[in-house]
C-alpha positions in Angstrom: 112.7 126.1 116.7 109.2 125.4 116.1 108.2 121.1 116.3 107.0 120.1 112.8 103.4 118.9 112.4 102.3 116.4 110.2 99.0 115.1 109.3 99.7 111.4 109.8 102.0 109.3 112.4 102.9 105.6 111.4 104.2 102.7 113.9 105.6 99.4 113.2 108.4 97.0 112.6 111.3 98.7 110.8 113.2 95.8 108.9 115.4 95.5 105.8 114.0 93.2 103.3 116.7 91.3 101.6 115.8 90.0 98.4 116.1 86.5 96.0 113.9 85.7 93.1 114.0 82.1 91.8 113.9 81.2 95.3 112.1 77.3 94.8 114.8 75.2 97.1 114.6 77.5 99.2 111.1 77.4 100.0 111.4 73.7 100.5 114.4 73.7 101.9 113.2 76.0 105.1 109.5 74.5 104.5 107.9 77.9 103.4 104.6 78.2 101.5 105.2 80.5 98.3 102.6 83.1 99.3 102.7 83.8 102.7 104.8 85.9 105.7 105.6 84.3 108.8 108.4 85.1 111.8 111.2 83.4 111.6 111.7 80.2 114.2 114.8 78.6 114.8 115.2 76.6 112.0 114.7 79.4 109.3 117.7 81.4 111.6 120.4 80.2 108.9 118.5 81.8 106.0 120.0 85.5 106.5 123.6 84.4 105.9 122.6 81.6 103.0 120.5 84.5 101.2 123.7 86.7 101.5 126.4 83.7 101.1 124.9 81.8 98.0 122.6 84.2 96.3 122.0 87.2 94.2 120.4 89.9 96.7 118.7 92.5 96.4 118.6 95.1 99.9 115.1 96.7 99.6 113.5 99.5 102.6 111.0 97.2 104.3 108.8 97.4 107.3 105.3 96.9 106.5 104.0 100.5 107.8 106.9 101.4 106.5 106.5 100.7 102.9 102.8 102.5 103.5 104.2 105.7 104.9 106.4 105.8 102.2 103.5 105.3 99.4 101.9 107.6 101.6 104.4 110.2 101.5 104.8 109.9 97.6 101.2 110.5 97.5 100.6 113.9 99.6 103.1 116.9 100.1 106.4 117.4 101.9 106.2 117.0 105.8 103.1 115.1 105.5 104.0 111.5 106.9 106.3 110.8 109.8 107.2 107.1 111.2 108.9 105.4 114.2 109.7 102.5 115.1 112.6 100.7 116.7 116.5 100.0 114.5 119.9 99.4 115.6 123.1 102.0 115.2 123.8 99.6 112.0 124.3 100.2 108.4 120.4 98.3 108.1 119.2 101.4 110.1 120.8 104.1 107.3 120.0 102.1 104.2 116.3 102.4 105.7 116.6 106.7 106.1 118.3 106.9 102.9 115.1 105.4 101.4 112.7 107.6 103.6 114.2 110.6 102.5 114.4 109.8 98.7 110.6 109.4 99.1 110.1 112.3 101.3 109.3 110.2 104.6 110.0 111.6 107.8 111.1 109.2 110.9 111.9 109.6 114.3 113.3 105.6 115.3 114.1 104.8 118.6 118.0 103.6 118.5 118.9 100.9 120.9 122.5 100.9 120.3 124.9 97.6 120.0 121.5 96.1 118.3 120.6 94.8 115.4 117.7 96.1 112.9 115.3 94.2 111.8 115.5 92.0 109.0 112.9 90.3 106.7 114.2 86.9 104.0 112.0 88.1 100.9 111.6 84.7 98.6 110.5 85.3 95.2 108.8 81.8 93.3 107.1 83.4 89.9 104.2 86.5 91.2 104.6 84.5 94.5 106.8 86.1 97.7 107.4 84.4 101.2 108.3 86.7 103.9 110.7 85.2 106.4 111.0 88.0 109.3 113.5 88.4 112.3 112.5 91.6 114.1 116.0 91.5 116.2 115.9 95.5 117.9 112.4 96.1 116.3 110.4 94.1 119.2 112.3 96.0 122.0 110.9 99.5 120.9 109.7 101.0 123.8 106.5 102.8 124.5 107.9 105.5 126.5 109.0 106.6 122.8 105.6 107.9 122.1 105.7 110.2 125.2 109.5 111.4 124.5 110.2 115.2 124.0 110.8 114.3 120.5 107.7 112.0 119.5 104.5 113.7 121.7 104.1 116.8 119.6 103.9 114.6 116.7 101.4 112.5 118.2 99.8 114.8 119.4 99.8 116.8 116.1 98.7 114.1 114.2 95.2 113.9 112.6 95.3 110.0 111.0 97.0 107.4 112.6 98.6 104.0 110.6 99.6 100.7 112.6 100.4 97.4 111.1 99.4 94.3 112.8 103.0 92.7 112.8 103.5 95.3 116.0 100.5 93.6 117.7 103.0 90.7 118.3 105.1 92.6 120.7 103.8 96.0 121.3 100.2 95.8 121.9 100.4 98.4 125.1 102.0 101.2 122.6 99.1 100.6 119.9 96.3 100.8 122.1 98.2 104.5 123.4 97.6 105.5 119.9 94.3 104.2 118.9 92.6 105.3 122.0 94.3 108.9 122.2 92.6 108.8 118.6 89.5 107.9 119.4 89.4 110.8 122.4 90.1 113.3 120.0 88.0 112.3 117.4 90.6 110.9 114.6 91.2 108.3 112.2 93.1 105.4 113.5 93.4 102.8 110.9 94.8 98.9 111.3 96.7 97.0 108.5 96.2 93.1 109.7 99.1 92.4 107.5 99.4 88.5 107.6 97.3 85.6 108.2 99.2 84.5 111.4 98.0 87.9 113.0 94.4 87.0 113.1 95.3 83.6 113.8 97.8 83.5 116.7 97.3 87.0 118.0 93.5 87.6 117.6 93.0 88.6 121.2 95.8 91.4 120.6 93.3 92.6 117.7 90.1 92.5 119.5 92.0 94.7 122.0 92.2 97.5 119.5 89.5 96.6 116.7 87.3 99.1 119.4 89.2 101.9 118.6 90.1 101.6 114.8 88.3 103.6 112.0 89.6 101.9 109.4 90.5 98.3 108.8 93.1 97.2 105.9 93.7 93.7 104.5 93.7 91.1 102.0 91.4 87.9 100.9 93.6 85.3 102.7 94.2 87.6 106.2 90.2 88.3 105.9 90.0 84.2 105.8 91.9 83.7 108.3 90.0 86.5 110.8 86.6 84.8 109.6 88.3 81.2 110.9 89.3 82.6 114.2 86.3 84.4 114.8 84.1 81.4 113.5 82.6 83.1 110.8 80.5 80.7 109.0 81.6 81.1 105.5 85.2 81.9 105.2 85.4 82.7 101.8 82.4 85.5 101.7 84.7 88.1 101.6 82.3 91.1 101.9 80.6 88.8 104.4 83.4 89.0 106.4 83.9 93.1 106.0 80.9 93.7 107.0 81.3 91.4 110.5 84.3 93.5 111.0 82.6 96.9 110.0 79.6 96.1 112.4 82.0 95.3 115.4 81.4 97.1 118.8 82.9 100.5 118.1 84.3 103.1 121.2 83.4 106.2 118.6 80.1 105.2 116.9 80.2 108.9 115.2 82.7 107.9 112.7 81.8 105.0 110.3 84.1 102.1 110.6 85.4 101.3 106.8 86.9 98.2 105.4 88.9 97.3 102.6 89.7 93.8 101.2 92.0 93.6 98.5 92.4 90.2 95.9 95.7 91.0 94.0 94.5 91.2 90.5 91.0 90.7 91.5 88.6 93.1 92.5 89.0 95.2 95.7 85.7 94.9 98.0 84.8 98.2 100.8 82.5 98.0 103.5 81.2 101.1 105.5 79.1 100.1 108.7 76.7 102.9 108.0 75.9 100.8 104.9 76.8 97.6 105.9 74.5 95.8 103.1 75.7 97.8 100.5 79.4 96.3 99.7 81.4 98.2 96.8 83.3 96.1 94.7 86.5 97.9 92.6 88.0 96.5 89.6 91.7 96.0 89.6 93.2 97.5 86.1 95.0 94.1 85.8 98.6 93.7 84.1 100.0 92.0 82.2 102.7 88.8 83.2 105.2 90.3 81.6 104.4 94.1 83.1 104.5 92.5 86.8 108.5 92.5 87.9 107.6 91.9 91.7 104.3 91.2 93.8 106.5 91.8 97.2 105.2 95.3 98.9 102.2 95.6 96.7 99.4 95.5 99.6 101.8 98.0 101.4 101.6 100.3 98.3 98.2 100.2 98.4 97.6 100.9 101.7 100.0 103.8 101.5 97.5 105.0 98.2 94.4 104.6 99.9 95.8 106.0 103.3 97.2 109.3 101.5 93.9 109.9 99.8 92.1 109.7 102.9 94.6 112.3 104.7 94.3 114.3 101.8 90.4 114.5 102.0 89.5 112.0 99.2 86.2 110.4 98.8 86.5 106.5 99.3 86.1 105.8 96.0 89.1 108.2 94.9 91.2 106.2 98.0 90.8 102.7 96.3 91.7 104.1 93.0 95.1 105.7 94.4 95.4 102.1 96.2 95.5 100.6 93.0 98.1 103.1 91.3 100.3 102.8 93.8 99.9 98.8 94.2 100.1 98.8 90.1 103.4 100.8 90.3 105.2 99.1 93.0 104.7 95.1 91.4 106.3 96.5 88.2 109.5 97.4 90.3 111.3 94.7 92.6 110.6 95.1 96.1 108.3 98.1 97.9 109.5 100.9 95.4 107.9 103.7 93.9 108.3 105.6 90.3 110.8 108.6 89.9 110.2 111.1 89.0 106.9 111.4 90.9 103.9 110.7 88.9 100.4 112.4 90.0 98.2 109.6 91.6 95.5 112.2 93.5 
């Protein structure tokens, strides 16, 4: 039997997002900002069972490269977009490939069994989420994986490659196996930063693989908090900021390193480093208060947009504009979910 190929190959944290809106106390009670994502520490390790215990939940399919390989999968055609990471032999683990496979995502986990999957306290205060994460199993995922008789041919199939930065906290070894086979072969390797803490706390982990990435995905407060680590002088210059990171030291000069900034609502800023002082700035089709159900997932969404375009040979423009239908879509649903049926977004 023939090994499928697919065009791109996602890694990151698998993790089941369980879900509260309303979720003020809660925010004070485990001292969490309204609008931010952090790892859990010990004294946020009671929230799971509180969540579960005392609250309406809602189980959502999370995992930041998750949620973007699924927009990405909704976006292109069947057998297009395949993901791994690391889950338990739990019921987390099948709630997870029964939402892959209603949104035509292919995955090949690693399974450590007797483990947990990964879990991630979603807190829901107005357009406002807080992401509280315990990777459990997902931090133990081996890099071996990549090279195992399942996963290499899809590697090594692959012609766009799609990280998140929550894996730089623990797997920084099996991302720079990716980006640099990319690079070698002349891909696209592209870098979510995902979180302000990443820049912060593991900015030497993303100068490691900066290098090798094509293109670079965030939003205004992770670009803030890169431009603070990397003491940029004006934190809040947001194509500034894009174009520092566009004009970085680069292993494959050939291909133009691209970066995206998104604002929410407000307008989405792109910097190639081929025209590094000419910044394009996207307007955000902006909803309504009442239209918006959920703001949890939406960068994801995007990300999956914009990546999907790219894969499926879109001009950058096009990319931002399926960015913003999918990020539109998914904040008028609760949690990182897409429209059935399918609505055309390229």
């Amino acid at each position: 039997m023939s090994t499928p190929s697919y065009s791109l190959f996602c890694l990151g944290n698998p993790l089941l997002d369980v879900q509260v809106s309303n979720g003020e106390e809660l925010l004070k009670k485990y001292d969490l900002k309204a609008n931010d994502a952090i790892l859990a520490e010990e004294k946020h390790a009671p929230i799971y069972d509180e969540l579960v215990k005392k609250h309406q939940v809602t189980y959502v399919a999370g995992g930041a490269a998750q949620n973007a390989a699924r927009g990405a999968a909704y976006v292109l055609p069947p057998g297009s977009v395949v993901y791994t990471g690391c889950v338990g032999d739990d019921d987390l683990a099948e709630q997870l490939k029964t939402a892959n496979k209603r949104e035509g995502l292919d995955q090949v986990y690693q399974v450590k069994k007797g483990d947990k999957t990964g879990a991630c306290a979603v807190i829901i205060t107005g357009h406002h989420r807080s992401l509280v994460t315990t990777l459990r199993c997902a931090e133990k995922f081996d890099q071996s994986h990549l090279s195992s008789p399942e996963v290499a041919p899809l590697v090594e199939g692959a012609k766009f490659y799609y990280v998140e930065g929550y894996f730089l906290t623990h797997g920084v070894s099996s991302v720079l196996e990716l980006s640099s086979k990319s690079t070698e072969a002349g891909k696209t390797f592209i870098l979510n930063l995902s979180a302000p803490f990443i820049a912060q706390f593991f900015g030497s982990q993303v100068s490691q693989i900066l290098p090798f990435t094509d293109v670079v995905i965030g939003n205004e407060a992770e670009a803030e908090s890169w431009a603070a680590a990397n003491n940029y002088p004006d934190v809040k210059d947001l194509t500034g900021i894009a174009k520092a990171i566009a004009l970085l030291p680069k292993k494959n000069p050939a291909r133009s390193r691209v970066v995206v900034f998104t604002q929410g609502a407000q307008s989405t800023v792109l910097v190639t480093a081929d025209k590094p002082d000419s910044p394009q700035i996207f307007p955000v089709h902006a909803l309504t208060d009442d239209q918006i159900v959920d703001t949890n997932g939406a960068g994801d969404a995007f990300a999956g947009g914009f990546i999907g375009a790219l894969v499926a040979g879109k001009k950058l423009e096009e990319a931002v504009e399926a960015g913003h239908k999918m990020g539109g879509m998914c904040v008028q649903q609760v949690g990182p979910q897409y429209k059935w049926p399918k609505i055309q977004i390229l």
